[in-house]
N, CA, C and O atoms as a printed pandas DataFrame, in Angstrom:
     atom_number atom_name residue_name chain_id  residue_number  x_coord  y_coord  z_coord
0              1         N          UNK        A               1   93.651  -46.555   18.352
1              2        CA          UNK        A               1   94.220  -45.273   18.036
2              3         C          UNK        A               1   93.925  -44.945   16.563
3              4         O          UNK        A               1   94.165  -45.665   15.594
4              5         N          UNK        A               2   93.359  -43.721   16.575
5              6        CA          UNK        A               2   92.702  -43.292   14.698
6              7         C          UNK        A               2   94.607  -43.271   14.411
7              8         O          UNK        A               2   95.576  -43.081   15.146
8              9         N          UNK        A               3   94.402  -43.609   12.799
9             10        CA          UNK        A               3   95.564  -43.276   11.899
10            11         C          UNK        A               3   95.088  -41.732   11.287
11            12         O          UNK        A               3   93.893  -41.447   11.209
12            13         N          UNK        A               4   96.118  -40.822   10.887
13            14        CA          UNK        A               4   95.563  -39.924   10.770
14            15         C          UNK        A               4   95.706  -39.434    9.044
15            16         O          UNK        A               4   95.184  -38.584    8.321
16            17         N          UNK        A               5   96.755  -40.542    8.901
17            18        CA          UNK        A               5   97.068  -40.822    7.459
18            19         C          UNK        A               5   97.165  -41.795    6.253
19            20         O          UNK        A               5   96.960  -42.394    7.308
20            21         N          UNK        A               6   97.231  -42.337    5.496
21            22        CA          UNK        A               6   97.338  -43.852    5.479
22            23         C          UNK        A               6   98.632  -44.052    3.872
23            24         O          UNK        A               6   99.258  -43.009    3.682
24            25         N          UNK        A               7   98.902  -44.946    3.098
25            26        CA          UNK        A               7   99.810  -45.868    2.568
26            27         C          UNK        A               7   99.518  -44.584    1.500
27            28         O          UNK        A               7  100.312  -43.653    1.367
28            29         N          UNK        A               8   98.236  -44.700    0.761
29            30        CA          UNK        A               8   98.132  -43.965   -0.220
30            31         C          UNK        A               8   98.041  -42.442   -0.319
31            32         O          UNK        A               8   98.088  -41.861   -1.403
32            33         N          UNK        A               9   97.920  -41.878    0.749
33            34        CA          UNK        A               9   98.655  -40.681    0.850
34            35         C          UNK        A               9   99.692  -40.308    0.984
35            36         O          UNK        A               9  100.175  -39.208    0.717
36            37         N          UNK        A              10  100.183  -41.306    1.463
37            38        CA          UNK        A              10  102.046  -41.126    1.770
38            39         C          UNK        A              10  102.746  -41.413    0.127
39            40         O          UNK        A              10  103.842  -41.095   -0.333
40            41         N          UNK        A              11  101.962  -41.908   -0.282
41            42        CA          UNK        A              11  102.460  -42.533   -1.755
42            43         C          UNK        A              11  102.363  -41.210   -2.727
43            44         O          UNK        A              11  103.194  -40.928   -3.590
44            45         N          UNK        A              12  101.076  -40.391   -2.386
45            46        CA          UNK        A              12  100.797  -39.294   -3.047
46            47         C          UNK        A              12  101.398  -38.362   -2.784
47            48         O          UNK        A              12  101.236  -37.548   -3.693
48            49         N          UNK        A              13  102.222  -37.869   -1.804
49            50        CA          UNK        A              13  103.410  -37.079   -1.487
50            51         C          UNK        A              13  104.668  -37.645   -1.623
51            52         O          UNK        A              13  105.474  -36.735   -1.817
52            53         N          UNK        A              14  105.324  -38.972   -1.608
53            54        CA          UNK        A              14  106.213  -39.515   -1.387
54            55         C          UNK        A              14  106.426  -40.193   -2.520
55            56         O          UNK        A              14  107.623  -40.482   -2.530
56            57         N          UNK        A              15  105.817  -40.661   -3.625
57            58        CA          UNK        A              15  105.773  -41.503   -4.723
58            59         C          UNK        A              15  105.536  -43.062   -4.363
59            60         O          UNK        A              15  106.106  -43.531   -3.378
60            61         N          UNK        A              16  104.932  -43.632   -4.936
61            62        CA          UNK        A              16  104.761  -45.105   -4.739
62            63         C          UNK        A              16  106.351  -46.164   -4.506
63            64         O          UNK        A              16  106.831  -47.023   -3.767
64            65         N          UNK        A              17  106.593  -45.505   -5.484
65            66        CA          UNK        A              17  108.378  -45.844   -5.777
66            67         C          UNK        A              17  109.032  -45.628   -4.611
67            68         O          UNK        A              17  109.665  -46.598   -4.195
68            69         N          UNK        A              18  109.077  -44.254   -3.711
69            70        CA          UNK        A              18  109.439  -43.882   -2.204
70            71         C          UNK        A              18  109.705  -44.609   -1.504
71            72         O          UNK        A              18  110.730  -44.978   -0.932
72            73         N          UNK        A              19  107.848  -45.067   -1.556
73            74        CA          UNK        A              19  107.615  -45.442   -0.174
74            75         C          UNK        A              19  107.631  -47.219   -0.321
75            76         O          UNK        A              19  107.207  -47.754    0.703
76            77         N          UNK        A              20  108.012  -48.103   -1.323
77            78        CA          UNK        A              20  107.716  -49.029   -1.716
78            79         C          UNK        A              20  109.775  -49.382   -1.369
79            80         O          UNK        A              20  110.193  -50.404   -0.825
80            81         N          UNK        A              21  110.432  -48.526   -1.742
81            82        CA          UNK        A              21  111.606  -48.772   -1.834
82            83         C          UNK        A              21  112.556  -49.008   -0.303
83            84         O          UNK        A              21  113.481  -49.652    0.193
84            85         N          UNK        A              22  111.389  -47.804    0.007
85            86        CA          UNK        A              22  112.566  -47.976    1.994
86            87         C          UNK        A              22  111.042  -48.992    2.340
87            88         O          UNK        A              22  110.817  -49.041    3.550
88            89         N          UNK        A              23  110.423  -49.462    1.815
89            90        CA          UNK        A              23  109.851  -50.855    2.442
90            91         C          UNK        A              23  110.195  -52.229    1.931
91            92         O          UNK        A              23  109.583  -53.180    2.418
92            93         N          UNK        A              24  111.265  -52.477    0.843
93            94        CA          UNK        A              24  111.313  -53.546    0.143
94            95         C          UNK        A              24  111.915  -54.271    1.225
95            96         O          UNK        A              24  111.628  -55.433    0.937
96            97         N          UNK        A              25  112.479  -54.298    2.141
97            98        CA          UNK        A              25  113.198  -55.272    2.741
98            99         C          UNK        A              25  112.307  -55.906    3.907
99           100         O          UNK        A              25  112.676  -56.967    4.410
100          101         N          UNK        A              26  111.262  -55.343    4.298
101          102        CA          UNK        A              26  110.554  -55.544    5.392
102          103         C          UNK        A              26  109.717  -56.889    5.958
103          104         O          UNK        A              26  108.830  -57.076    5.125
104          105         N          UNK        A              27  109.655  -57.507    6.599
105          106        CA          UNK        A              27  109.303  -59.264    6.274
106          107         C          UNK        A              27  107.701  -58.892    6.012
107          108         O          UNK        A              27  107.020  -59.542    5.219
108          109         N          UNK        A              28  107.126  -57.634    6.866
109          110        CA          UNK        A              28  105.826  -57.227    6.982
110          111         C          UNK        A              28  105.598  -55.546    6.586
111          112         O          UNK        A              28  105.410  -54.619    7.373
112          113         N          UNK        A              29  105.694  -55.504    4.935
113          114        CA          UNK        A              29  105.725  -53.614    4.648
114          115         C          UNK        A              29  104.307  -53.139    5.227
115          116         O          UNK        A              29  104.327  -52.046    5.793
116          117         N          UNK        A              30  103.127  -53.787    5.164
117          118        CA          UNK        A              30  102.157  -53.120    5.756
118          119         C          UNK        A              30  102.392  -52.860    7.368
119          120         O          UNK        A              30  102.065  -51.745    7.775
120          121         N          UNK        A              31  102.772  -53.518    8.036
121          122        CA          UNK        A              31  103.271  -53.760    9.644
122          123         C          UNK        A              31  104.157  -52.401    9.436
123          124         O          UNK        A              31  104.092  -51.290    9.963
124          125         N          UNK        A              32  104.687  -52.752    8.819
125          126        CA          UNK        A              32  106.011  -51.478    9.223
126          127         C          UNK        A              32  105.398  -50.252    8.693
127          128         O          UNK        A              32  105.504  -49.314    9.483
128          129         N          UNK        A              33  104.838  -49.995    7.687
129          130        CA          UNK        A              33  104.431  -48.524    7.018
130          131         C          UNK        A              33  103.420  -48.143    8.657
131          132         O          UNK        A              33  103.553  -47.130    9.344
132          133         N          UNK        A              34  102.266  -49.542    8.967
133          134        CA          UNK        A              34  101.649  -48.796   10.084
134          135         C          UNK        A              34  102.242  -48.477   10.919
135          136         O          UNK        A              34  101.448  -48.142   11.798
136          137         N          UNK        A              35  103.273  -48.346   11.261
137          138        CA          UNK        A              35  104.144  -47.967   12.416
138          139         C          UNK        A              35  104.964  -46.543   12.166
139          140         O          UNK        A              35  105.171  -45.778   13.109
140          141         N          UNK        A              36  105.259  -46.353   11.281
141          142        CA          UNK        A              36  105.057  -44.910   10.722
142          143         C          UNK        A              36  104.059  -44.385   11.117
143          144         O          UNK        A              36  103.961  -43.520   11.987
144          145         N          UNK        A              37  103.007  -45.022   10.315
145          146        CA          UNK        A              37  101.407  -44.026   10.087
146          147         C          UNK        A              37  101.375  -44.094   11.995
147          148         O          UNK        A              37  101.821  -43.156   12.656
148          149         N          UNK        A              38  101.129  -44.613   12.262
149          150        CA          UNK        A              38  101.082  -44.694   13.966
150          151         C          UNK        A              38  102.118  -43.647   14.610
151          152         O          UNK        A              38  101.730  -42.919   15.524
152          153         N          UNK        A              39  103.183  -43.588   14.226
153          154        CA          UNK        A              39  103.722  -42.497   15.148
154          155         C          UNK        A              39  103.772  -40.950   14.930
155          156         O          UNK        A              39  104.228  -40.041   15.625
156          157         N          UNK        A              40  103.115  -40.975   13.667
157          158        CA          UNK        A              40  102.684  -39.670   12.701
158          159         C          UNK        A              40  101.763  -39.210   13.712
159          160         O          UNK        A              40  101.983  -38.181   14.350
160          161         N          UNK        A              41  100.509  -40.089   13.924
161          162        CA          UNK        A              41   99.165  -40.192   14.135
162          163         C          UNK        A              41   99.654  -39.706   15.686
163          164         O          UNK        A              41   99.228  -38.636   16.121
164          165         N          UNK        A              42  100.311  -40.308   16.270
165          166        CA          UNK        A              42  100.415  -39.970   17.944
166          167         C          UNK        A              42  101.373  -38.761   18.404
167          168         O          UNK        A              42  101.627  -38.301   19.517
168          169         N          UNK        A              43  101.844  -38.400   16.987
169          170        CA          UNK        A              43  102.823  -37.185   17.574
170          171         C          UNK        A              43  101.751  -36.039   17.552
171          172         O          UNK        A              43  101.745  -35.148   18.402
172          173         N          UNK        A              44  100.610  -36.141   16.256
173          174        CA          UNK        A              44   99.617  -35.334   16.193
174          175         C          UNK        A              44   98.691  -35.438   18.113
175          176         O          UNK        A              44   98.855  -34.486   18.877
176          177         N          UNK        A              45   98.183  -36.162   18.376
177          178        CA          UNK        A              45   97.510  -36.525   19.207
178          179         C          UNK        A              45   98.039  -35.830   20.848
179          180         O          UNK        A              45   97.324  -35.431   21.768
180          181         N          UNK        A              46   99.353  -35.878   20.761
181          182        CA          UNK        A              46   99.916  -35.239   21.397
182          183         C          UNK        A              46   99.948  -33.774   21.428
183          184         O          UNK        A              46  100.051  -32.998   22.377
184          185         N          UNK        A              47   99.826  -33.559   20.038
185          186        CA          UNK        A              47   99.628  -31.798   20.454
186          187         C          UNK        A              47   98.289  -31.135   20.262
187          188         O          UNK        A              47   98.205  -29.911   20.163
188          189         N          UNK        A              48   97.454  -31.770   20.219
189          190        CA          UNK        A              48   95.994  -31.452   19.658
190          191         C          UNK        A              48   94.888  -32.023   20.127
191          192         O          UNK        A              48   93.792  -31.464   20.144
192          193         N          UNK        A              49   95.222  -33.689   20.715
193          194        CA          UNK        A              49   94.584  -34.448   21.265
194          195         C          UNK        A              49   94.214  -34.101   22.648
195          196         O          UNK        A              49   93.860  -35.091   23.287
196          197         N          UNK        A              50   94.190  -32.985   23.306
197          198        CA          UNK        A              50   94.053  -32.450   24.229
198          199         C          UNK        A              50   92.976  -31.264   24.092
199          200         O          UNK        A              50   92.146  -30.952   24.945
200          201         N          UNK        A              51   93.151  -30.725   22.945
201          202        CA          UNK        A              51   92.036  -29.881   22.410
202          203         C          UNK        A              51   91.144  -30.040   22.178
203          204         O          UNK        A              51   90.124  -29.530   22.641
204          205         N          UNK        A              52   91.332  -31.167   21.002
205          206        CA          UNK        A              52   90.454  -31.365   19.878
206          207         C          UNK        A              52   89.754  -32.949   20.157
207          208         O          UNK        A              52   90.290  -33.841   20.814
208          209         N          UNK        A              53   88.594  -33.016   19.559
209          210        CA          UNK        A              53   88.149  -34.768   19.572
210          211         C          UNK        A              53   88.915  -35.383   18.720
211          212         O          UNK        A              53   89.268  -34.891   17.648
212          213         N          UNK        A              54   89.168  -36.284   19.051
213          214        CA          UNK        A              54   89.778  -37.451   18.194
214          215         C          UNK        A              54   88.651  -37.700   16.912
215          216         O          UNK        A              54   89.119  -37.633   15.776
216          217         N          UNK        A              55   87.799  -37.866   17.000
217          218        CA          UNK        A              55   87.033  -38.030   15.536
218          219         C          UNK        A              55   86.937  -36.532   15.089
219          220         O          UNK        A              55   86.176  -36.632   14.127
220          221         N          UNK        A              56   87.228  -35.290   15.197
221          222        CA          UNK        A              56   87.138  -34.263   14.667
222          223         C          UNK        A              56   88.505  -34.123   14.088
223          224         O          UNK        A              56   88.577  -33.409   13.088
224          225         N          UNK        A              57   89.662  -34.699   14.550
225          226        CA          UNK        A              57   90.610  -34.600   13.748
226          227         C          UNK        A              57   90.726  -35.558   12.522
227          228         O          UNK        A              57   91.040  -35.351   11.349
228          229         N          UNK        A              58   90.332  -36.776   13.266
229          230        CA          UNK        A              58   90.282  -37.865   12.467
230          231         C          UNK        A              58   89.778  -37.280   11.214
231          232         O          UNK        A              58   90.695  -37.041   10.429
232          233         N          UNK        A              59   88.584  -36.969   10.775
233          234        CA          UNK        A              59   88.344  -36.139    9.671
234          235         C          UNK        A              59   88.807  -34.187    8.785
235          236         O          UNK        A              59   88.321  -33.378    7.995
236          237         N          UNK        A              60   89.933  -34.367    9.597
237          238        CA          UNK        A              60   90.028  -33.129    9.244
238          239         C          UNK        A              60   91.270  -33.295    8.069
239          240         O          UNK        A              60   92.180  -34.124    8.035
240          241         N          UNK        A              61   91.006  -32.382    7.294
241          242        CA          UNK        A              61   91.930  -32.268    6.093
242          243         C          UNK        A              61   93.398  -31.616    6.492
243          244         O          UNK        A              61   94.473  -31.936    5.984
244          245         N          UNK        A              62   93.237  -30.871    7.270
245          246        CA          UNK        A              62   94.572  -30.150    7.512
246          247         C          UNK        A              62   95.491  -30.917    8.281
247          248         O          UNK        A              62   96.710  -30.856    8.121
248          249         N          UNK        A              63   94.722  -31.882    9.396
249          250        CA          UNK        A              63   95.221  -32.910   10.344
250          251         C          UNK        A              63   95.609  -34.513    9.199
251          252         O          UNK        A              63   96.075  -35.593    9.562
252          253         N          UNK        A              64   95.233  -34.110    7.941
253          254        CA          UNK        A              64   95.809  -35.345    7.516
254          255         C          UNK        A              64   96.594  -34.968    6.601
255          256         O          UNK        A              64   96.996  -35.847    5.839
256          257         N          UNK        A              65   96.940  -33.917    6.442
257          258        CA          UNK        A              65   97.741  -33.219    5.431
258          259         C          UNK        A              65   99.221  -33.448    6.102
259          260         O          UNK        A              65  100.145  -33.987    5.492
260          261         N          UNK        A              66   99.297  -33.035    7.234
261          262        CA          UNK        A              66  100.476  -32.498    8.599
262          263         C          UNK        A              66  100.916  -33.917    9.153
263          264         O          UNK        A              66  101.975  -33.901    9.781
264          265         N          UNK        A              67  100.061  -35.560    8.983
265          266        CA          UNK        A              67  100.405  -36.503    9.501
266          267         C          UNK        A              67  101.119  -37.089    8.327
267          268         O          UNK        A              67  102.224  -37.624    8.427
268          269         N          UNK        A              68  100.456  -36.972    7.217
269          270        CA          UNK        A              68  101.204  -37.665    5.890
270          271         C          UNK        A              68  102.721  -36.986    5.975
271          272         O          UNK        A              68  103.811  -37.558    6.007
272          273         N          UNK        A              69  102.366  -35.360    6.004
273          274        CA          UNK        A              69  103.998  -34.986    6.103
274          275         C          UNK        A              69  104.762  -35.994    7.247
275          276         O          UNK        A              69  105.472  -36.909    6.830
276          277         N          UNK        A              70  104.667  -35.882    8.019
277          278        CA          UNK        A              70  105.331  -35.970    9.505
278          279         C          UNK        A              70  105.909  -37.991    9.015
279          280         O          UNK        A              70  107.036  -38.466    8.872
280          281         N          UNK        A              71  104.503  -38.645    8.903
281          282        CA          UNK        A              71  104.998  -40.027    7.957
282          283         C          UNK        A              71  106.396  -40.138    6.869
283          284         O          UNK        A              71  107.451  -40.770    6.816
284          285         N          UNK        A              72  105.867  -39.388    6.288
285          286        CA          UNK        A              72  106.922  -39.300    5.188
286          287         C          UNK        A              72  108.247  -39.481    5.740
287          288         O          UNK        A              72  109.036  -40.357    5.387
288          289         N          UNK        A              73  108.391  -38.843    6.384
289          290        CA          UNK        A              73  109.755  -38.081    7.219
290          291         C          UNK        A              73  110.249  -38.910    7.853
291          292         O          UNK        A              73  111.387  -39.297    7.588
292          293         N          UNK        A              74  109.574  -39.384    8.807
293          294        CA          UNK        A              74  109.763  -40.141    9.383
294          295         C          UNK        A              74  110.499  -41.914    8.602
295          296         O          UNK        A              74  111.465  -42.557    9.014
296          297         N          UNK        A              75  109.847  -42.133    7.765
297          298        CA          UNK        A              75  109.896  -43.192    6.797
298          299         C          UNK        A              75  111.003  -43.144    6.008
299          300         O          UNK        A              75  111.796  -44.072    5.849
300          301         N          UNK        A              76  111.059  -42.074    5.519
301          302        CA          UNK        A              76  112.735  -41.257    4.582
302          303         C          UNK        A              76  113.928  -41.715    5.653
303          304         O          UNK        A              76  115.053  -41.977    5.225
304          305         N          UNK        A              77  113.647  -41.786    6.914
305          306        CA          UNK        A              77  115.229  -42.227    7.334
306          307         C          UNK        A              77  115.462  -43.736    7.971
307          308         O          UNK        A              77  116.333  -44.141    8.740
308          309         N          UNK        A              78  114.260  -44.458    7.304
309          310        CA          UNK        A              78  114.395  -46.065    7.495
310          311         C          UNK        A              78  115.579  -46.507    6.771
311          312         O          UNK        A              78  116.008  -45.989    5.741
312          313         N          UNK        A              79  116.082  -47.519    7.398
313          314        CA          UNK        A              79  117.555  -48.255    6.823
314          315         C          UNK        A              79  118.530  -47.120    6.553
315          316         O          UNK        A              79  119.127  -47.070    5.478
316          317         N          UNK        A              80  118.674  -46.369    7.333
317          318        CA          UNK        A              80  119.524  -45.409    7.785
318          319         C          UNK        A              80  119.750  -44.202    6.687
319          320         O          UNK        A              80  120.848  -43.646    6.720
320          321         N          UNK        A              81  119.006  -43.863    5.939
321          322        CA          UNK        A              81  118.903  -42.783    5.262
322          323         C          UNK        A              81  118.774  -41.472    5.762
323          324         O          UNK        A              81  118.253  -41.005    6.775
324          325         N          UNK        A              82  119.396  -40.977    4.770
325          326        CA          UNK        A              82  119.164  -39.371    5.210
326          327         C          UNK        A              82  118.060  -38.572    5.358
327          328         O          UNK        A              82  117.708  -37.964    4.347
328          329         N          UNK        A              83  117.368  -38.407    6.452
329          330        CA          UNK        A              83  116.095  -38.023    6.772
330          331         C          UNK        A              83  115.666  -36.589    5.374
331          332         O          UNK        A              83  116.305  -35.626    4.951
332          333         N          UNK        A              84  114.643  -37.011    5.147
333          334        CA          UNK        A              84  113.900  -35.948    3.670
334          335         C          UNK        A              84  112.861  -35.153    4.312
335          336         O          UNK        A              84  112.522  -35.521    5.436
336          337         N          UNK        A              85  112.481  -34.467    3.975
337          338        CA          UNK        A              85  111.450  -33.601    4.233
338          339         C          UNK        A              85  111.366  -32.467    5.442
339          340         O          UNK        A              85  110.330  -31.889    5.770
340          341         N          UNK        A              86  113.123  -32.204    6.241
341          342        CA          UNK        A              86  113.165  -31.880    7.465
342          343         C          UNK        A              86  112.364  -30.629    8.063
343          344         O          UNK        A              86  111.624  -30.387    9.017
344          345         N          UNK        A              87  113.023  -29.857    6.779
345          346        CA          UNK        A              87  112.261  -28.390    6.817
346          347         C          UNK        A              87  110.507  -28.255    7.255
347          348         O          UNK        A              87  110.067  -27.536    8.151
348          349         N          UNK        A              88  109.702  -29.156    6.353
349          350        CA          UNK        A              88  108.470  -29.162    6.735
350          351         C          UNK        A              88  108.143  -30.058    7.847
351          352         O          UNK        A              88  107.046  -29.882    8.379
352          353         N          UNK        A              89  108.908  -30.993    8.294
353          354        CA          UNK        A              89  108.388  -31.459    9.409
354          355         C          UNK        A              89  109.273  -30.614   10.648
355          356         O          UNK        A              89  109.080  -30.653   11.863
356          357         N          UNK        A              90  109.947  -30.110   10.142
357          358        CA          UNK        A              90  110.368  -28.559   11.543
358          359         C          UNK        A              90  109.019  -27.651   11.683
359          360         O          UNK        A              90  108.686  -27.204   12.781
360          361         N          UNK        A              91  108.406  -27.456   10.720
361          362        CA          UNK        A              91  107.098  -26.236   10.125
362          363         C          UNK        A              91  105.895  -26.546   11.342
363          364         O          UNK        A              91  105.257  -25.941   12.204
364          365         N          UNK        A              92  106.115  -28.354   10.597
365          366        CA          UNK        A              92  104.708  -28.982   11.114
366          367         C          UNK        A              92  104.812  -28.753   12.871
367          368         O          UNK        A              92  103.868  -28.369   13.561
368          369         N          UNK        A              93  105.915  -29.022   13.279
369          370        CA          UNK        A              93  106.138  -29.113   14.781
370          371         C          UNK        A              93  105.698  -27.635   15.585
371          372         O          UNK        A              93  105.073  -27.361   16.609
372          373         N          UNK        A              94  106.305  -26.966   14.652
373          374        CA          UNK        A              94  106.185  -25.425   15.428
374          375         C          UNK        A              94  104.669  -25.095   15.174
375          376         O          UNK        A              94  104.058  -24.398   15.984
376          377         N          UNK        A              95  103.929  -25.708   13.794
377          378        CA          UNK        A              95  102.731  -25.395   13.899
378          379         C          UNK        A              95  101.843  -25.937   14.958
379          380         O          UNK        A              95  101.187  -25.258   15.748
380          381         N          UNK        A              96  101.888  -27.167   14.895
381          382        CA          UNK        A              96  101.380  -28.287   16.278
382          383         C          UNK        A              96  102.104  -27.663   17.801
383          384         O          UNK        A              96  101.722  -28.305   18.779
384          385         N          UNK        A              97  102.743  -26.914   18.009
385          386        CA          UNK        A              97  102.937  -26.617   19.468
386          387         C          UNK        A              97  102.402  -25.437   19.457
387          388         O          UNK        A              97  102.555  -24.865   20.535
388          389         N          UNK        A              98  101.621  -24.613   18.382
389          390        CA          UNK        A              98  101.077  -23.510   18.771
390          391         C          UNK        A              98   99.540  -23.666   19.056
391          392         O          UNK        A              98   98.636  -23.121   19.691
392          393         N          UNK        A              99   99.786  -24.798   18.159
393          394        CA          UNK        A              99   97.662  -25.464   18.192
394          395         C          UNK        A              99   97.637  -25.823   19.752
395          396         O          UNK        A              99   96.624  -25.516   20.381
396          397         N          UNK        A             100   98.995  -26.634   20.593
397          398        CA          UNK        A             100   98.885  -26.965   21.380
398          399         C          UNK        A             100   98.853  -25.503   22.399
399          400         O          UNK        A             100   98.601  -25.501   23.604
400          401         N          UNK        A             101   99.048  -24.788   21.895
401          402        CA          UNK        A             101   99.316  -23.492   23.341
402          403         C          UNK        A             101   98.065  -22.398   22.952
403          404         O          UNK        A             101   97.722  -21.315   23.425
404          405         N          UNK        A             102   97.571  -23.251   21.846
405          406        CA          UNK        A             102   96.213  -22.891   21.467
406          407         C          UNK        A             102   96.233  -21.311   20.891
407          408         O          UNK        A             102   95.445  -20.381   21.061
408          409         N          UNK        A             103   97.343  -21.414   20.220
409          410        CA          UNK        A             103   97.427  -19.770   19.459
410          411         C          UNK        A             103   97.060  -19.872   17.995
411          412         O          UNK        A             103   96.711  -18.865   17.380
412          413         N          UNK        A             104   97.129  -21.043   17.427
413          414        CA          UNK        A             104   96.501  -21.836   16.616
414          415         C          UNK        A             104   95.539  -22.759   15.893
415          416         O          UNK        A             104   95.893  -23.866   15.487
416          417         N          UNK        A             105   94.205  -22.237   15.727
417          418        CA          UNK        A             105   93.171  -23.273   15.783
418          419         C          UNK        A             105   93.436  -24.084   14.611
419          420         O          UNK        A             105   94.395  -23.848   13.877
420          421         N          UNK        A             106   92.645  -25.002   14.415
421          422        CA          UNK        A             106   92.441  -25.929   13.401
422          423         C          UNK        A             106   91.552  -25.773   12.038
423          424         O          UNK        A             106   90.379  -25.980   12.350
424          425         N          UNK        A             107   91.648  -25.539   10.910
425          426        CA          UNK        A             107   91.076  -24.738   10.567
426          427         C          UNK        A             107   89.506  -25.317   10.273
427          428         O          UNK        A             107   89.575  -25.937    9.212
428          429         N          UNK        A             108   87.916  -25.361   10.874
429          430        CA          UNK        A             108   87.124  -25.959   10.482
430          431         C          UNK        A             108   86.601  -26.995   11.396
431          432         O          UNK        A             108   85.643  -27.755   11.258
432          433         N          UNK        A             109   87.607  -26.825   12.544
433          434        CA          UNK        A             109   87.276  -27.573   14.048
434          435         C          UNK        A             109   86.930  -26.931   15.374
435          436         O          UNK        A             109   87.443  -25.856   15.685
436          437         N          UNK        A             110   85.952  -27.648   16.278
437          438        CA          UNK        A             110   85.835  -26.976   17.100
438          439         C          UNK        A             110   86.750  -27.674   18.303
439          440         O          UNK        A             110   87.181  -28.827   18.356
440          441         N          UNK        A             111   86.877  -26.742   19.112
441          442        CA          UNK        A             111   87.042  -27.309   20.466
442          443         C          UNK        A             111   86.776  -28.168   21.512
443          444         O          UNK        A             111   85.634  -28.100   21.966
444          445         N          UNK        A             112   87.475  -28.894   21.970
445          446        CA          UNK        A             112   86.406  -29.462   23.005
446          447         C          UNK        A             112   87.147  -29.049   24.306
447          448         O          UNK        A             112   87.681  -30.016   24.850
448          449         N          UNK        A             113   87.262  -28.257   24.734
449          450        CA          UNK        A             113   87.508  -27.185   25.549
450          451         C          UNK        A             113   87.570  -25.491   25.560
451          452         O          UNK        A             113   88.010  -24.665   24.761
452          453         N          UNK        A             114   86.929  -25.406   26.827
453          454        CA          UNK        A             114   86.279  -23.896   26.492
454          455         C          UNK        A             114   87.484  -23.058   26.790
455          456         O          UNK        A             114   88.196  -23.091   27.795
456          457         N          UNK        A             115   87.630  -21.874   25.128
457          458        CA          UNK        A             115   88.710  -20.985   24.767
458          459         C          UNK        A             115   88.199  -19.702   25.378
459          460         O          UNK        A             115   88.670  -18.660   24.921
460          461         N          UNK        A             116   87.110  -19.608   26.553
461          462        CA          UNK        A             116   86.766  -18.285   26.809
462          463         C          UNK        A             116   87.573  -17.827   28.016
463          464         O          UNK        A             116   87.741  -18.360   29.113
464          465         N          UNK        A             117   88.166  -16.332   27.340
465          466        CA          UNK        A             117   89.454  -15.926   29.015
466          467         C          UNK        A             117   88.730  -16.175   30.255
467          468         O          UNK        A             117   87.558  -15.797   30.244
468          469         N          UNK        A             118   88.976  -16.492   30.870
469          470        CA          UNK        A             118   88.460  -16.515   32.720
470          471         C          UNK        A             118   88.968  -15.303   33.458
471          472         O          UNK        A             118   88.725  -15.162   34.656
């Protein structure tokens, strides 16, 4: 499964300090951050991964922009914290279910299914 984001982007939105802090307790912080980055990566996949190629997202800037968010967020409410970033990962969702109902393209991607009316 592509990651669609990784440690040092999350660090670059989130601060090193962030993301280092809701990982200090972890027996395995790389194990656990990928499990974030992994469910970032599959919530994307889910709404797009039907559209789009997996290596066309895999490289897409906007698709790694929207997974780092979604990471973040996700990560902010480890060891029971108050989830951060809600607003934009509400944004990201409504944006990803429109890509998914395809009212939304990607910006710089093609399809891999044909968008012509029947």
């Amino acid at each position: 499964m592509p990651q669609y984001t990784s440690k040092a982007e999350m660090q670059r939105l989130f601060s090193a300090c962030g993301v280092n802090y809701r990982m200090d307790d972890a027996d395995d912080p790389e194990d656990t951050l990928a499990f974030f980055i992994d469910d970032a990566s599959s919530t994307v996949d889910m709404y797009a991964g039907q559209i789009y190629n997996q290596s066309d997202l895999n490289t897409s800037q906007w698709v790694r922009i929207r997974a780092t968010w979604l990471a973040c967020y996700l990560l902010s409410q480890r060891m029971g914290n108050p989830s951060l970033f809600f607003n934009r990962y509400d944004q990201i969702l409504q944006e990803l279910q429109k890509v998914q109902q395809q009212q939304l393209p990607i910006p710089g991607l093609a399809t891999s299914v044909d968008m012509v009316p029947t």
